[in-house]
TORLUMFI-386156 format. One line per 2 residues: number of its first residue (from 1); their letters; for each residue x negated, y, z negated of N, C-alpha, C, O, CB. Coordinates in pm, 1 decimal. Atoms other than C-alpha are relative to their C-alpha. Glycine has a CB too. Layout:
% TORLUMFI-386156
NUM	a	X/Y/Z/X/Y/Z/X/Y/Z/X/Y/Z/X/Y/Z; ...
% end
This chain:
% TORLUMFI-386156
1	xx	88.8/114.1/-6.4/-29216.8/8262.2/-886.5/-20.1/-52.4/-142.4/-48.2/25.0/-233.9/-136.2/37.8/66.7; 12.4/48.2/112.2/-29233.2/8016.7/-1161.3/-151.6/-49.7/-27.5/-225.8/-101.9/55.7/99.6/-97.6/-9.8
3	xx	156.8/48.4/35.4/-29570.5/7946.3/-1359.2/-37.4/-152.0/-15.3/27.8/-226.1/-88.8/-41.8/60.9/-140.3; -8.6/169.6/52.9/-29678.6/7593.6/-1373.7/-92.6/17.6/-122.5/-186.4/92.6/-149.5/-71.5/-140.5/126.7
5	xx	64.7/8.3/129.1/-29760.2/7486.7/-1698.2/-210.2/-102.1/30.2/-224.7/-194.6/110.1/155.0/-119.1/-117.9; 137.6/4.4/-6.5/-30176.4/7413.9/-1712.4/-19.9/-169.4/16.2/-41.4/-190.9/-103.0/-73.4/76.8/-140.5
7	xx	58.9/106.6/-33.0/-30260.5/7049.4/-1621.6/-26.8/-88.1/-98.3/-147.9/-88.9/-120.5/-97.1/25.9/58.3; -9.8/64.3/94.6/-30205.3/6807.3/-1897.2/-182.2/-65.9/12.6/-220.5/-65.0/129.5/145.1/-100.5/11.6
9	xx	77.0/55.8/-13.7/-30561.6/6637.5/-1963.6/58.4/-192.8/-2.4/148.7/-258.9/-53.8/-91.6/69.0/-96.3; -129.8/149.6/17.3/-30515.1/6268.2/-1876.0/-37.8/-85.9/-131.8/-150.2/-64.3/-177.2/-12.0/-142.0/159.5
11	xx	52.7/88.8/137.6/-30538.0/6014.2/-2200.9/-137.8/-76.0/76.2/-177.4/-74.7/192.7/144.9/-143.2/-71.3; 130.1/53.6/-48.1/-30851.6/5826.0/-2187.5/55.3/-174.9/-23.0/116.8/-239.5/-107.8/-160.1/65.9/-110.0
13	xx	-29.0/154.1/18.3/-30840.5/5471.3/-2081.0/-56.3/-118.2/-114.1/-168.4/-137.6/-161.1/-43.0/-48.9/121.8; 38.7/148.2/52.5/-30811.4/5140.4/-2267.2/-169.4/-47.5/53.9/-209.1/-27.4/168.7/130.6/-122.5/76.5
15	xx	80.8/78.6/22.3/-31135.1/4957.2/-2331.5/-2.9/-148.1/82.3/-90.0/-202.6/150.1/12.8/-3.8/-125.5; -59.6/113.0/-7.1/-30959.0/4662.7/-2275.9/9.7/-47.2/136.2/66.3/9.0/229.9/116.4/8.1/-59.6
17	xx	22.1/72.6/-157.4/-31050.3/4403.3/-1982.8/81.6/-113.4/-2.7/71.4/-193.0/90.7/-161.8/-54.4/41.7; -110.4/100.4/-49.5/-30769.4/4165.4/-2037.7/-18.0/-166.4/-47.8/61.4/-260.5/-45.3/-3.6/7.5/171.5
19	xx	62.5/147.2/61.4/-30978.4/3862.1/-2186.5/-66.0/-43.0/-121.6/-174.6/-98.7/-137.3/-88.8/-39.8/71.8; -9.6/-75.9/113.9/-30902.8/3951.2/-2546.0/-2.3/-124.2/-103.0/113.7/-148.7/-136.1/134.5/102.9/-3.1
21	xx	62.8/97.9/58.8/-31051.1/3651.2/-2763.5/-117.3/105.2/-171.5/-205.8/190.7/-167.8/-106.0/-89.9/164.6; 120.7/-92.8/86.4/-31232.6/3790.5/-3115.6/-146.0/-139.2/-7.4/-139.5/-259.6/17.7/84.4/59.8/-222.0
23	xx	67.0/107.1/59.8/-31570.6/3635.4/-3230.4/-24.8/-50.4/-90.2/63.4/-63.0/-175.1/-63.3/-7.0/10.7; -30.9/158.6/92.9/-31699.6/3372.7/-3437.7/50.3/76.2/-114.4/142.0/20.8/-175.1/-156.8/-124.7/-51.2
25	xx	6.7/-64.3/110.5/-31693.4/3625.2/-3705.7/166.0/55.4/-28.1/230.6/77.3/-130.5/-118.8/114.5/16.7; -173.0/-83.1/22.8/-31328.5/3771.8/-3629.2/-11.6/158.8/-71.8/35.6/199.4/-178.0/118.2/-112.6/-139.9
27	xx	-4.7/-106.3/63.9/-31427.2/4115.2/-3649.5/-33.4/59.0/158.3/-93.0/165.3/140.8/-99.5/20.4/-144.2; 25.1/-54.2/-117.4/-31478.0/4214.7/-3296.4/31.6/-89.4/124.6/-5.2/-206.2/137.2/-131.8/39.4/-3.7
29	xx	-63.5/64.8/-114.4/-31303.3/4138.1/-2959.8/-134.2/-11.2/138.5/-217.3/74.6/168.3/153.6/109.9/45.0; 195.7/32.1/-45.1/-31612.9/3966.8/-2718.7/91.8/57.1/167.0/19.0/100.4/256.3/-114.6/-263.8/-16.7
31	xx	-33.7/-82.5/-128.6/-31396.2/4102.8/-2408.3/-9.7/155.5/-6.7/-33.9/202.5/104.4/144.1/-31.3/41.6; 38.6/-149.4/-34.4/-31435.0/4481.1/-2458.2/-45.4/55.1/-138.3/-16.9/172.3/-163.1/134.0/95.4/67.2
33	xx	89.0/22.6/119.7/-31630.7/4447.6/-2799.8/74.6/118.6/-75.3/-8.3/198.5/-118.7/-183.4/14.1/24.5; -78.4/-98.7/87.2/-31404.4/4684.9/-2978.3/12.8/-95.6/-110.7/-2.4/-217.2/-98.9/149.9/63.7/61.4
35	xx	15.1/5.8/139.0/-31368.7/4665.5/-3370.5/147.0/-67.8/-1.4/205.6/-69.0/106.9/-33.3/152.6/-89.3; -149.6/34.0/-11.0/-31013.6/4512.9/-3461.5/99.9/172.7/-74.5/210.3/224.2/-56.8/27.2/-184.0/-123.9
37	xx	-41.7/-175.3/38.9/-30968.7/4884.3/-3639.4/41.6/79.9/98.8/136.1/158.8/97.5/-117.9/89.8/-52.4; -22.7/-112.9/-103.2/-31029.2/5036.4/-3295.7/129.8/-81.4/88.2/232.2/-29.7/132.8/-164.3/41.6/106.9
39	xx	-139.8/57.1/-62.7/-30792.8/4788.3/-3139.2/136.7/31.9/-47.8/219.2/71.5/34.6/1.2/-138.4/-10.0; -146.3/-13.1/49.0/-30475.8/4819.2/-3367.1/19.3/180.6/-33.3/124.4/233.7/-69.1/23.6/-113.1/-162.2
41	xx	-17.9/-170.1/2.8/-30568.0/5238.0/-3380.1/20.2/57.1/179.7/81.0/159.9/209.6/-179.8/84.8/-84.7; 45.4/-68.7/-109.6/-30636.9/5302.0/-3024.3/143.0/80.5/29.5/142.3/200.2/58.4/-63.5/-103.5/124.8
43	xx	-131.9/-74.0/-71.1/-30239.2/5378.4/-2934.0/20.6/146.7/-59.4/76.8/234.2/6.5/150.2/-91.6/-31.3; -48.7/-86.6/60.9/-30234.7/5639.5/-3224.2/-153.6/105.8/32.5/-138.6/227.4/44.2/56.8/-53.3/-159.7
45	xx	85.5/-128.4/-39.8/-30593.2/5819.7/-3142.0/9.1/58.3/60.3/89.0/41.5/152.4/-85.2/9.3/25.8; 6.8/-109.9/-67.6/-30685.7/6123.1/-3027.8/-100.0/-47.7/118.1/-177.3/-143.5/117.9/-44.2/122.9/-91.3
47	xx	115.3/33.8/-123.8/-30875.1/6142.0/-2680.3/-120.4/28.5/-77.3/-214.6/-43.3/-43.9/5.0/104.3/155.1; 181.8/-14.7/43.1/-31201.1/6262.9/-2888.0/31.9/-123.3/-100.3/-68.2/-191.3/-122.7/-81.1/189.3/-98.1
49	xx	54.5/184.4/80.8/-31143.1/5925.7/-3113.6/-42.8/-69.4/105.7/-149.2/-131.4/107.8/138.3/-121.0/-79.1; 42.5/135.8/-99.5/-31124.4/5729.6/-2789.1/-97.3/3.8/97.6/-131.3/-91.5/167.6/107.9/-47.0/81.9
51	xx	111.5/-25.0/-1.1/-31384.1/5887.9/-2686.6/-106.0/4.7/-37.8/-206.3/25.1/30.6/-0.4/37.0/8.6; 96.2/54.0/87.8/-31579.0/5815.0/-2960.9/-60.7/-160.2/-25.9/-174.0/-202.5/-48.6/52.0/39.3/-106.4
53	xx	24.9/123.3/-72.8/-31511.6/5456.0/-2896.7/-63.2/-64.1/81.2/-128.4/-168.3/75.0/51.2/-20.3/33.5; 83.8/58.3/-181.8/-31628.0/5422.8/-2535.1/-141.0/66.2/-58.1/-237.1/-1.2/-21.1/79.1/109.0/214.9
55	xx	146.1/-42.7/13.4/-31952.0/5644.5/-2686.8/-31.2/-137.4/-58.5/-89.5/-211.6/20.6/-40.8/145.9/-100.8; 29.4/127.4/72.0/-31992.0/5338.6/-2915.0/-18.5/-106.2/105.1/-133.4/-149.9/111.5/115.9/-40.8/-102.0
57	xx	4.6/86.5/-31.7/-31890.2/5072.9/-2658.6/-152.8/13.6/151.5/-209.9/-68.5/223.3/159.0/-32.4/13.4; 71.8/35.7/-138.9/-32120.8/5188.3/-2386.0/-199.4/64.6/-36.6/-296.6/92.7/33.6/111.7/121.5/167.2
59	xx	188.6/-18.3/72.0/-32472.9/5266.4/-2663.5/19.8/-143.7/-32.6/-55.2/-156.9/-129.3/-54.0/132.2/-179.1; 5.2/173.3/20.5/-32424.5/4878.3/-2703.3/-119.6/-35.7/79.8/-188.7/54.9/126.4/146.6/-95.8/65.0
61	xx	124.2/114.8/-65.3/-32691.1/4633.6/-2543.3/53.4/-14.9/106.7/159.0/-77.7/113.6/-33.5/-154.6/-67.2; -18.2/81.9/-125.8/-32684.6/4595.9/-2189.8/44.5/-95.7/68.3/-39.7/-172.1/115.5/-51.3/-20.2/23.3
63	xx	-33.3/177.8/-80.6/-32466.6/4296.6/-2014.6/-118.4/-47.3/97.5/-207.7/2.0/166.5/161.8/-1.0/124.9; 93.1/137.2/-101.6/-32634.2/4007.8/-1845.3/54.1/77.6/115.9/169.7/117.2/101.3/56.5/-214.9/-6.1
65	xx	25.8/-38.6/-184.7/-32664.8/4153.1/-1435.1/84.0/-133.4/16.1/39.9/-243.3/-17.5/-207.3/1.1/95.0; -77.0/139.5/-33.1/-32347.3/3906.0/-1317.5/-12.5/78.4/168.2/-38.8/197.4/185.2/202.4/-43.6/-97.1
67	xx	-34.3/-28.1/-129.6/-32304.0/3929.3/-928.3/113.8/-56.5/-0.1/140.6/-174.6/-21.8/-84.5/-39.5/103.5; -179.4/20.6/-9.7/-31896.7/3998.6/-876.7/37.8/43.7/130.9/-32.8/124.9/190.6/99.6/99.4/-115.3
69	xx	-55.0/-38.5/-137.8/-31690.6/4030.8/-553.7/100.7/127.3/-11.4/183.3/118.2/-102.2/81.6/-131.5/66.2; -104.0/-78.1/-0.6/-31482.7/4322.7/-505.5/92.5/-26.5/49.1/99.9/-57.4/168.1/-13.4/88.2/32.0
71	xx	-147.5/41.0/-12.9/-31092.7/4263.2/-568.3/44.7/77.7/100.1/150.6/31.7/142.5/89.5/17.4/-124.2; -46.2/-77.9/-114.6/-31042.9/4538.4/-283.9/-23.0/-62.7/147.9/53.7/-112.0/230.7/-70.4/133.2/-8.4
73	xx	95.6/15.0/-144.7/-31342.0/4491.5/3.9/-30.6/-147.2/2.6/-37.4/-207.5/109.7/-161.8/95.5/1.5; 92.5/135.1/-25.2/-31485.4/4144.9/-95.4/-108.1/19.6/11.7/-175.2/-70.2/62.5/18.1/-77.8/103.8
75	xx	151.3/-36.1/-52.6/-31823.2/4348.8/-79.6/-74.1/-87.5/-151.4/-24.4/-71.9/-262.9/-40.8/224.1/18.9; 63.1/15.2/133.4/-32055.5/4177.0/-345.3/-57.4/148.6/-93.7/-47.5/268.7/-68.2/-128.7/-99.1/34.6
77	xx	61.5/-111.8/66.7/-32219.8/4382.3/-590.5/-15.1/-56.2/-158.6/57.1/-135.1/-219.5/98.5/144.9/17.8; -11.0/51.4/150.7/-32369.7/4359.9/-951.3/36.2/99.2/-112.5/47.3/221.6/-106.2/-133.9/-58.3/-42.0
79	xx	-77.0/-57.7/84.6/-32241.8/4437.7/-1247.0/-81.6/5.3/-154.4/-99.1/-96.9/-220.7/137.2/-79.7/5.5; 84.3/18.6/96.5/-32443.4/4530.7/-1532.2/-153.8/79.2/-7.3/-240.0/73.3/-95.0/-10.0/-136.2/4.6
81	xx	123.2/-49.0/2.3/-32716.7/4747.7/-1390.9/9.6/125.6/119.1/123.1/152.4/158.3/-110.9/-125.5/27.2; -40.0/-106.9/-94.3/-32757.3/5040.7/-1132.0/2.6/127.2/-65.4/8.9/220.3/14.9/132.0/-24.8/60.9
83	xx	-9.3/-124.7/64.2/-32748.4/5326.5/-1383.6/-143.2/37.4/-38.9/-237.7/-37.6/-63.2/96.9/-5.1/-121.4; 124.9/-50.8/30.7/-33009.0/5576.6/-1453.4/-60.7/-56.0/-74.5/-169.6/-109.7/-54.1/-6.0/102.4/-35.8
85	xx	68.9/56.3/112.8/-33040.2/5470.2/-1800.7/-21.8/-161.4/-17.4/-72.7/-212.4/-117.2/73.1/47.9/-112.5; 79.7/154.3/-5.2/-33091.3/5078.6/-1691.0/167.2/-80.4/-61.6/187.1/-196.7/-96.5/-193.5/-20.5/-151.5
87	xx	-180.5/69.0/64.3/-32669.6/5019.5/-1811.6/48.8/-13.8/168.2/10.2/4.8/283.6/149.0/163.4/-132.7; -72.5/5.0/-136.6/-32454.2/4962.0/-1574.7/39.1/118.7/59.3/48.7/224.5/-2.9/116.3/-73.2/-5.9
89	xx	-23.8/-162.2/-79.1/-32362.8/5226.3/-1290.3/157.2/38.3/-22.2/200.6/152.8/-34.9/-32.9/-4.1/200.3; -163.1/-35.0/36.2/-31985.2/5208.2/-1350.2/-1.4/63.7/-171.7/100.1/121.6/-210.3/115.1/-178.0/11.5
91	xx	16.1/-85.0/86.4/-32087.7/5346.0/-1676.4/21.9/173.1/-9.8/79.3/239.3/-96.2/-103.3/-33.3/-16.6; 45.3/-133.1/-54.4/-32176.4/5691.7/-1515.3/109.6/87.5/38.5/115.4/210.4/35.7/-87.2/-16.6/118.1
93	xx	-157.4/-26.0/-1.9/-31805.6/5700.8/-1430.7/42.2/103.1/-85.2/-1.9/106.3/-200.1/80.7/-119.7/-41.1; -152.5/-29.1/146.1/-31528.6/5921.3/-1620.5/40.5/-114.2/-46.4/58.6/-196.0/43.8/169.7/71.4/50.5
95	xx	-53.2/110.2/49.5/-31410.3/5653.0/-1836.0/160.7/91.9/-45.8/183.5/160.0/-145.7/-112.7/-80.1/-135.2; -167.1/-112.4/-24.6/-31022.4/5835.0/-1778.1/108.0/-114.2/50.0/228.0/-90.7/35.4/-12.6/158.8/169.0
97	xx	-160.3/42.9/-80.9/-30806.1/5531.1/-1577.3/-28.9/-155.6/-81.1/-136.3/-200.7/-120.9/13.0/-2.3/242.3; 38.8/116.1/5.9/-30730.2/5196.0/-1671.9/2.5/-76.8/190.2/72.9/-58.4/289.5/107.9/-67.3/-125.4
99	xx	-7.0/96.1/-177.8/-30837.1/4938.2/-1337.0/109.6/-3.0/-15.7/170.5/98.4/18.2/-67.3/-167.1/48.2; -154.6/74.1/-18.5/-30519.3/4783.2/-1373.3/19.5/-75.5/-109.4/-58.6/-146.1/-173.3/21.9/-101.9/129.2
101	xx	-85.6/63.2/143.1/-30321.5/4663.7/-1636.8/49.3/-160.9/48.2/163.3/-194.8/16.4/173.9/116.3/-45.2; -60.8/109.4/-5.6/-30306.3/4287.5/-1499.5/-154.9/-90.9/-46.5/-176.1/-206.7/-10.4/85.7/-24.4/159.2
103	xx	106.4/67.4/-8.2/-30625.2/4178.7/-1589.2/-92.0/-69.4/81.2/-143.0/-178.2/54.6/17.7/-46.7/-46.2; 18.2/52.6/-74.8/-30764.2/4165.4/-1274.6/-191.7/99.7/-56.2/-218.2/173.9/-150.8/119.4/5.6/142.2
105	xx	98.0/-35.8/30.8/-31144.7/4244.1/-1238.8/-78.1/127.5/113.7/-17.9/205.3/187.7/-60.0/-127.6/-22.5; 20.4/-137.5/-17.0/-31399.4/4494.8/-1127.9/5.8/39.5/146.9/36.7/-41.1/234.6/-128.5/38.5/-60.3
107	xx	3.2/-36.3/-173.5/-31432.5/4717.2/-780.7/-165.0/44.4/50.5/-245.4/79.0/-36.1/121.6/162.6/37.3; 171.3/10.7/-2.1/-31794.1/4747.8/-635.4/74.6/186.7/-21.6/190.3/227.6/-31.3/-136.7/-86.5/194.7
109	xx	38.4/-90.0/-19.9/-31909.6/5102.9/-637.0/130.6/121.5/59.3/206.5/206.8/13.3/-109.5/-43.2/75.0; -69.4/-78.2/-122.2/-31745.6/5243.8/-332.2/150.0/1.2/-35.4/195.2/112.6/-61.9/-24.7/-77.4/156.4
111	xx	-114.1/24.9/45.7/-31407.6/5129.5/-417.7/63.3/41.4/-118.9/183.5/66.4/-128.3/2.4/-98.6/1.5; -13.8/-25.4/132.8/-31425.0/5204.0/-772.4/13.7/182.8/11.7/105.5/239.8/-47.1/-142.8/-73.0/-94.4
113	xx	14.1/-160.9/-68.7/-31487.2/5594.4/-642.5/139.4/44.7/6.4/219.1/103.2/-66.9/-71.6/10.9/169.9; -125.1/-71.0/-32.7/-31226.6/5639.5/-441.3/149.1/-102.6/-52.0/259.3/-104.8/2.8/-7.6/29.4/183.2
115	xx	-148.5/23.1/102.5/-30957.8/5465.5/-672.2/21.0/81.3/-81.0/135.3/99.0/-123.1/13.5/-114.5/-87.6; 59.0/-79.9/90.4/-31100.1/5697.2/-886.6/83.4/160.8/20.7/174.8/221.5/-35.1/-172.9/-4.8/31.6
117	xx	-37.8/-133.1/-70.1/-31054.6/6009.1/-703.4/164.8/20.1/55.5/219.0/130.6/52.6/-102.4/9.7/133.3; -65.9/-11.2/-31.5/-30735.6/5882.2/-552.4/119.1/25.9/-148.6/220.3/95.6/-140.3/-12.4/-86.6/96.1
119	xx	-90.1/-7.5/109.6/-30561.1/5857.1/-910.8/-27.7/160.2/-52.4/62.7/234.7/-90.5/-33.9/-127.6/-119.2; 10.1/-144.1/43.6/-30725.1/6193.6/-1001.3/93.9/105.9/114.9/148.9/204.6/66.0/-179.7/41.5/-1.8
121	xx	-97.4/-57.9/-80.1/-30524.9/6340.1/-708.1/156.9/10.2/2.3/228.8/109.5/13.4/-25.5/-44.6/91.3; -94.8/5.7/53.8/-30239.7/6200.9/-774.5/103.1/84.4/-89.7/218.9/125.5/-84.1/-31.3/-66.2/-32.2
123	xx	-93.6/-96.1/131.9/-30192.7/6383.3/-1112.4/-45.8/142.0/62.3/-31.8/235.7/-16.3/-66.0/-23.5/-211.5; 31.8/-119.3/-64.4/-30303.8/6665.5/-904.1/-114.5/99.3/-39.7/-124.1/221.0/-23.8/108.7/64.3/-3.0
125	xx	106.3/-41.6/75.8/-30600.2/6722.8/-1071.2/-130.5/18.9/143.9/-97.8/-23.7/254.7/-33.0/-133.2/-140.9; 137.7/14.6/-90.3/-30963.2/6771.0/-850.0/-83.6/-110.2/-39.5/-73.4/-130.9/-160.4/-94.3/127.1/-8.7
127	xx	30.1/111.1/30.7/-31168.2/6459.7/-852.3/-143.6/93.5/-91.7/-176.9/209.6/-68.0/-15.7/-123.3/141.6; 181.0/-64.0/51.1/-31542.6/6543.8/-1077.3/-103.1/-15.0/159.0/-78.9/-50.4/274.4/-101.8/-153.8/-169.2
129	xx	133.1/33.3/-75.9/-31856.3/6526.9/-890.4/-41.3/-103.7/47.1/-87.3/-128.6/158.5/-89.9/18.9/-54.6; 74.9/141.4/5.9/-31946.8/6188.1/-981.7/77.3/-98.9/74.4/24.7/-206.8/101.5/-19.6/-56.7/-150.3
131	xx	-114.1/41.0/-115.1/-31602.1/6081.6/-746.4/-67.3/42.7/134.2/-35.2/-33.6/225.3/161.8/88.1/-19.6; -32.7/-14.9/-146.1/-31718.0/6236.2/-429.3/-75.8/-126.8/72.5/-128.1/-224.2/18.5/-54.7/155.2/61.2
133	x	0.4/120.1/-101.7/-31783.2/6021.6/-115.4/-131.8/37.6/49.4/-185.6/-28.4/138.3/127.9/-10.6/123.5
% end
């Protein structure tokens, strides 16, 4: 019987929501407010840099509460609030997958879960806690 080798951890996802504009200042991108440092480093960090990142991007100021449709269900839902600490609930997440690399937008709740869980399966991993149904 052959040993399998231990379960690669997966990289930690891009920041990046696809609507990549800097501001007035040109020192920070107003779509996933990353630094232009953390932008042109991110490919070469370590998961605890890009993890250090998302700590940064998500002790930021609270978004405006938008009400968005889910690209899956069509269920409404808002975006921007729902979390313990008064942030958004998709916060509360593993920040581990990118949505999708087409720049499409977010999934309510429910959806966001089990995309969640289903990609953690995938790599054959167990989903966390904060995945179950």
């Amino acid at each position: 019987m052959t040993a399998q080798p231990p379960a690669r951890e997966p990289d930690v996802a891009s920041p990046c929501v696809k609507q990549c504009q800097l501001d007035a200042g040109g020192t920070h991108c107003i779509g996933c407010q990353r630094t232009l440092a953390e932008i042109g480093g991110w490919s070469s960090y370590s998961n605890a840099e890009k993890r250090a990142v998302w700590a940064r991007l998500m002790a930021l100021s609270v978004p405006v509460v938008r009400e968005k449709r889910c690209e899956r269900c069509g269920a409404a839902f808002g975006c921007g609030s729902g979390a313990v600490d008064g942030g958004c609930w998709c916060n509360e997440l593993p920040q581990v997958l990118p949505l999708s690399l087409d720049g499409s937008d977010c999934l309510c709740p429910n959806c966001l879960k089990a995309h969640m869980a289903e990609e953690y399966r995938k790599r054959g991993m167990t989903p966390p806690p904060e995945l179950a149904e």
